[in-house]
Each structure stands twice: as structure tokens, then as C-alpha cells.
C-alpha positions in Angstrom: 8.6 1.6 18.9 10.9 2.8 15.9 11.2 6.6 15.9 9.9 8.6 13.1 9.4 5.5 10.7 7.4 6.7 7.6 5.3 4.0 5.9 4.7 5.1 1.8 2.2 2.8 0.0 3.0 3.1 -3.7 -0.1 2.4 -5.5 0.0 -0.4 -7.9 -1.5 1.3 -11.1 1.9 3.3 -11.2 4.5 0.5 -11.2 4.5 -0.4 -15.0 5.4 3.2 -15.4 8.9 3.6 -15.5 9.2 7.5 -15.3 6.3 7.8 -12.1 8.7 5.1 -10.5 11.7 7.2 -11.5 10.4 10.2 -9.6 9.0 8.7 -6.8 12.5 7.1 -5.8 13.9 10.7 -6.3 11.3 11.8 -3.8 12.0 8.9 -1.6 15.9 9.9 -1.9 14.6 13.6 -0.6 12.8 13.1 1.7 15.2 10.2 3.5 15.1 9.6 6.9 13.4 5.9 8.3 10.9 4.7 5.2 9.5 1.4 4.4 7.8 0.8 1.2 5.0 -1.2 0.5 3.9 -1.3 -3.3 1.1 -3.3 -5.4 1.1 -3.8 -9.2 -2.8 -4.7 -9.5 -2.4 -3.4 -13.3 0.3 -5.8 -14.5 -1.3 -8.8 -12.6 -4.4 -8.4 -14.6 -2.3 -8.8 -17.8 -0.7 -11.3 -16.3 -4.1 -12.9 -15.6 -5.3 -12.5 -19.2 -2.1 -13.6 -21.0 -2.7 -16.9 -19.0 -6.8 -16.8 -20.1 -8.4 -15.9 -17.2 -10.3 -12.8 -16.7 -10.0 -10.9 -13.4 -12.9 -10.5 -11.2 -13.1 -8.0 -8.4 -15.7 -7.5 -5.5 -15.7 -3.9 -3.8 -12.3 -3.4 -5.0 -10.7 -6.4 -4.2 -9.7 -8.9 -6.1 -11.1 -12.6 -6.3 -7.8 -14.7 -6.3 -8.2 -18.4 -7.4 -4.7 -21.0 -7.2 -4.2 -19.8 -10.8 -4.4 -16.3 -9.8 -2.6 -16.7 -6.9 0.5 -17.6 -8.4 0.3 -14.3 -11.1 -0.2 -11.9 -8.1 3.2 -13.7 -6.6 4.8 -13.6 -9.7 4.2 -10.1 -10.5 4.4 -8.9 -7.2 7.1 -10.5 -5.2 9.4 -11.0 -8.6 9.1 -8.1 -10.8 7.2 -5.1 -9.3 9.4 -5.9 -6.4 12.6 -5.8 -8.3 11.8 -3.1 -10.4 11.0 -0.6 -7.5 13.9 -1.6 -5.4 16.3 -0.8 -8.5 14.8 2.5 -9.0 15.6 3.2 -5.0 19.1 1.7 -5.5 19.6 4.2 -8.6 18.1 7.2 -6.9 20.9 6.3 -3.9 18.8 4.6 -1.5 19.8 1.3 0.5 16.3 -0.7 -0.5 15.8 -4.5 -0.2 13.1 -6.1 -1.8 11.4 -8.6 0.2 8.0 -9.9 0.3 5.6 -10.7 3.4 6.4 -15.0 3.0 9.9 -14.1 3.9 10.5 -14.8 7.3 7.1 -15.1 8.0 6.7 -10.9 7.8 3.2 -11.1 7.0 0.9 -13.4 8.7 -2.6 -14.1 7.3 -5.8 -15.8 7.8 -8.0 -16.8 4.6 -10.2 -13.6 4.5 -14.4 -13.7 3.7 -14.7 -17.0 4.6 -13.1 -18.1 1.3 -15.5 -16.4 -0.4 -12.8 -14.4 -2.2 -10.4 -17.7 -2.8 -7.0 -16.4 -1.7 -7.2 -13.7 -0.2 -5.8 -12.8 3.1 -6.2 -10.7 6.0 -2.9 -9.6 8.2 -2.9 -11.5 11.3 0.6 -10.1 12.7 3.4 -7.8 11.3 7.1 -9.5 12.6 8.4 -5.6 13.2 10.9 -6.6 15.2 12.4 -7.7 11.1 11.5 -4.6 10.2 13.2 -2.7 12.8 16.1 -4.6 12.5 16.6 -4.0 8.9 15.7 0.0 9.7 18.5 0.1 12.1 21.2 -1.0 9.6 20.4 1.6 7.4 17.6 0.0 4.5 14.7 0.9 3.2 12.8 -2.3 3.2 10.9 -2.7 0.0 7.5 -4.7 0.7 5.6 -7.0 -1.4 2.2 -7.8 0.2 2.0 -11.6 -0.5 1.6 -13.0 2.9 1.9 -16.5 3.9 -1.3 -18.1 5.0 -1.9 -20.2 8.0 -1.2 -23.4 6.0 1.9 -22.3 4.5 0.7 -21.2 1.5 0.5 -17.8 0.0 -2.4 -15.5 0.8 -3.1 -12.5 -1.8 -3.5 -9.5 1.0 -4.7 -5.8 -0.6 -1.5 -3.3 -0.4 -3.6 -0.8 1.1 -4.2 -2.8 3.8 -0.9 -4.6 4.3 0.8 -0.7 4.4 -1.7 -0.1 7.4 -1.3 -3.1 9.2 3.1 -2.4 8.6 2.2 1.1 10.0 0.4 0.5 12.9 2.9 -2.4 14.0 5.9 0.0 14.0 4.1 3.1 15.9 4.9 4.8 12.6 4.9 8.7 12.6 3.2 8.8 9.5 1.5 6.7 6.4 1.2 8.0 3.0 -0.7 6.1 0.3 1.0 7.7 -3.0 -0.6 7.4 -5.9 -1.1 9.6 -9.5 -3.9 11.6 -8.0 -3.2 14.5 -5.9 -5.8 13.6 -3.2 -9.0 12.4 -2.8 -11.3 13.7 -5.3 -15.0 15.1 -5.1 -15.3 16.0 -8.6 -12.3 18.4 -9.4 -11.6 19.4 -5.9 -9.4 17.4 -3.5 -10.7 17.2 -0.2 -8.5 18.1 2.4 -9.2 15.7 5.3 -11.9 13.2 6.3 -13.0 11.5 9.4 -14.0 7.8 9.3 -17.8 8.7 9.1 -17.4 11.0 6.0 -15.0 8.1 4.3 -18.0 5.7 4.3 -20.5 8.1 3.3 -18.2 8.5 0.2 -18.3 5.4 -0.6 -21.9 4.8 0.2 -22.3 7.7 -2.0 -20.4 6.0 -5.0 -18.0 8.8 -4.7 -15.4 6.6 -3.9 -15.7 3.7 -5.8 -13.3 0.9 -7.5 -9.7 0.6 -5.7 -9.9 4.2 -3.6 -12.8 2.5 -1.6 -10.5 -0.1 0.1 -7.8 2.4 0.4 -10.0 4.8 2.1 -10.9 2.1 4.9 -7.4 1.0 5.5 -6.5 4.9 5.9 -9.1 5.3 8.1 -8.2 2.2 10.3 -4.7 3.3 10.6 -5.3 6.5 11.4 -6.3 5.1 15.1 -2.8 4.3 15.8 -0.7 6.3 13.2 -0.7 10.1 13.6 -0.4 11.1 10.4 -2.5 9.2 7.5 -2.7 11.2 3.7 -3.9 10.1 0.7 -2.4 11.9 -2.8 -0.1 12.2 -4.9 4.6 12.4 -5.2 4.6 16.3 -3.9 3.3 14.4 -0.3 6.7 14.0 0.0 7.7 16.9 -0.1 4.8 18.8 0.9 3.8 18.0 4.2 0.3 19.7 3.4 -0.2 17.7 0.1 -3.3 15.0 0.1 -6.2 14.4 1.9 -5.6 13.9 5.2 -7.3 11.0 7.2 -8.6 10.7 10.8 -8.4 13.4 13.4 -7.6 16.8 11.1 -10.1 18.8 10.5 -12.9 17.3 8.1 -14.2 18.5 4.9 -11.3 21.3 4.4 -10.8 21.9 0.8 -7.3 22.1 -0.3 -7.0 23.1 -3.4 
């Protein structure tokens, strides 16, 4: 087990925004210490998609990913959302390298729904030991969640649940899923923590709907083998209060 590794899931609707990617590798920079960084970049894909005439679909927050598809999710993802993030890290003075789960084999994944979805994945293994190795000299590694598939191909697997599985392989301490929202949101209040019970009623509930519902299931998975699992926004990296916490705290504590 690596010691006091924090996982931080960047959430992809931030990453065509220069300034929210200039902070958060500031806050990355502050906080220090043993990070890995997963990111997605959902919003640019889906221009990407429509620049080459396709219209996205998505099912529960996921989206469908056809061959064309596939290769605009690796494009944006493993080329520039990857790049992008790991420059902003590099400026802010920290040792990132961008790589992406095909490399090395990192992310292993089976086809996910039966192929229902087309492409998408499900993580069969994390290779930590990489990871660890890459932790020990020092970098931040910077994550892209295009896995490679059983086949050799490349499997579109959701961020949310590629930080988890990353998390849970390297006994991290903690697993933040950073986003432009300070928390989990029941109207204008943030909810302070959840268990796994009150995360699906939320979504039953349409409370949590679109992308957070996903996000909210892969928090709640990790949080059986990671100590620490929040859900807001940049201050969570400073703040060690900030988000909604998920798993064993407390439930249905209002923050703020």
C-alpha cells in the first residue's frame, strides 16, 4: 500500500476552462504531498462529436460510445484534455505526466452492459504497482480514463468510476471528486455526508440526476475501501471539511 496517496477526480465539464484549470493546479501545488489525477472532458467530446455529425446520446449519465465516438473520446481525452491539465500542473510547479489507462496496460476493461452501450468499459484491474512506481520518483501521474479493452482495443470507461477503481487499488487515504459545485446539492443547500442508501434514494428521487448520479455510485463504492470519499468543489483542497462527504460520516449533516 502507498502511504497517504490522494486520488482527485477533476470533473470533465471544467477542463475547456482555462482559469478553473489554472486554480485547481494551484490548489494541487498547495496542497502537495502523493496525488494522482484523474480527469474527463465529457464537454469537449460532445463538440467533438457534433463537429464530426453525430449527436451524443447518453443513458443514466453515461455515455453511448459507438467506433466513431470512440475515437473522439480518445482524442479529446488522452491528447488534449490530458495535455492541457498536465501543463497547468507543470506551470503551477508540479512534476505531472500525462498518461492514459492503454499505456502499459494501466486500465484493464471488459465491454460493460453487455454492449448495450457500444464502447464502454468497466475496470477490470488497476496495474498500481505503475502507479506506485511513478509516485515514488516524485510525479503526479495525470490519468486519462481510456482503458484498453480485452481485445486490445480502446474501451470508453466513466472518470468517476476509473478515479474509484485508481483509489481503491492504491489503499488511498482519500478520493476527492472536484468539480464547480461546492457539494452535493438538495436545492441550495449542500449536504454534508451521505451513506450509500441515502445516495440511491437521491437519485431515485431525481435529485441527482444527469452526470452526479454516476459520480454518486462510484463515491459510494469507493468509500468501502478508501477512508475518506468527498464530493465538491477547489476549497476541498484546502478545506478538509469542504463537500459532501460519502460513506461512513455522519449522514444528512448540512454544511453550509
Amino acid at each position: 500500500m502507498t502511504p497517504q496517496v490522494t486520488v482527485l477526480k477533476v470533473g470533465g465539464n471544467e477542463m475547456d476552462d482555462a482559469a478553473w484549470v489554472t486554480r485547481f493546479a494551484r490548489a494541487a501545488a498547495r496542497r502537495g504531498g502523493r496525488l494522482v489525477v484523474v480527469h474527463g472532458g465529457g464537454k469537449e467530446v460532445t463538440a467533438l462529436q457534433r463537429l464530426m455529425g453525430a449527436e451524443p446520446e447518453w443513458r443514466d449519465g453515461l455515455r453511448v460510445t459507438s467506433n466513431e465516438g470512440m475515437r473522439a473520446v480518445s482524442m479529446v481525452l488522452s491528447g488534449l484534455v490530458n495535455k492541457r491539465l498536465v501543463s497547468a500542473l507543470v506551470s503551477a510547479g508540479v512534476e505531472a505526466v500525462g498518461i492514459s489507462g492503454e499505456d502499459a496496460g494501466l486500465l484493464r476493461a471488459r465491454v460493460a452492459h453487455s454492449g448495450a452501450m457500444g464502447r464502454v468499459g468497466e475496470i477490470e484491474r488497476v496495474r498500481a504497482e505503475l502507479l506506485r512506481c511513478w509516485i515514488g520518483q516524485g510525479l503526479v501521474p495525470v490519468v486519462s480514463p481510456v482503458s484498453r479493452g480485452p481485445d486490445g482495443s480502446s474501451l470508453n470507461v466513466n472518470a468517476d468510476d476509473a478515479a474509484a477503481a485508481v483509489a481503491a487499488a492504491l489503499g488511498a487515504a482519500e478520493l476527492l471528486f472536484v468539480s464547480n459545485v461546492p457539494g452535493v446539492l438538495a436545492g441550495n443547500t449542500t449536504i454534508g455526508a451521505l451513506d450509500a442508501a441515502e445516495v440511491e434514494a437521491l437519485i431515485e428521487d431525481g435529485t441527482a440526476g444527469g452526470g452526479m448520479a454516476p459520480k454518486l455510485r462510484a463515491a459510494a463504492r469507493a468509500a468501502d475501501q478508501v477512508e475518506t470519499v468527498r464530493i465538491g468543489g477547489l476549497e476541498m483542497l484546502d478545506n478538509p471539511c469542504a463537500g459532501t462527504r460519502v460513506g461512513a460520516a455522519a449522514a444528512g449533516e448540512v454544511t453550509r
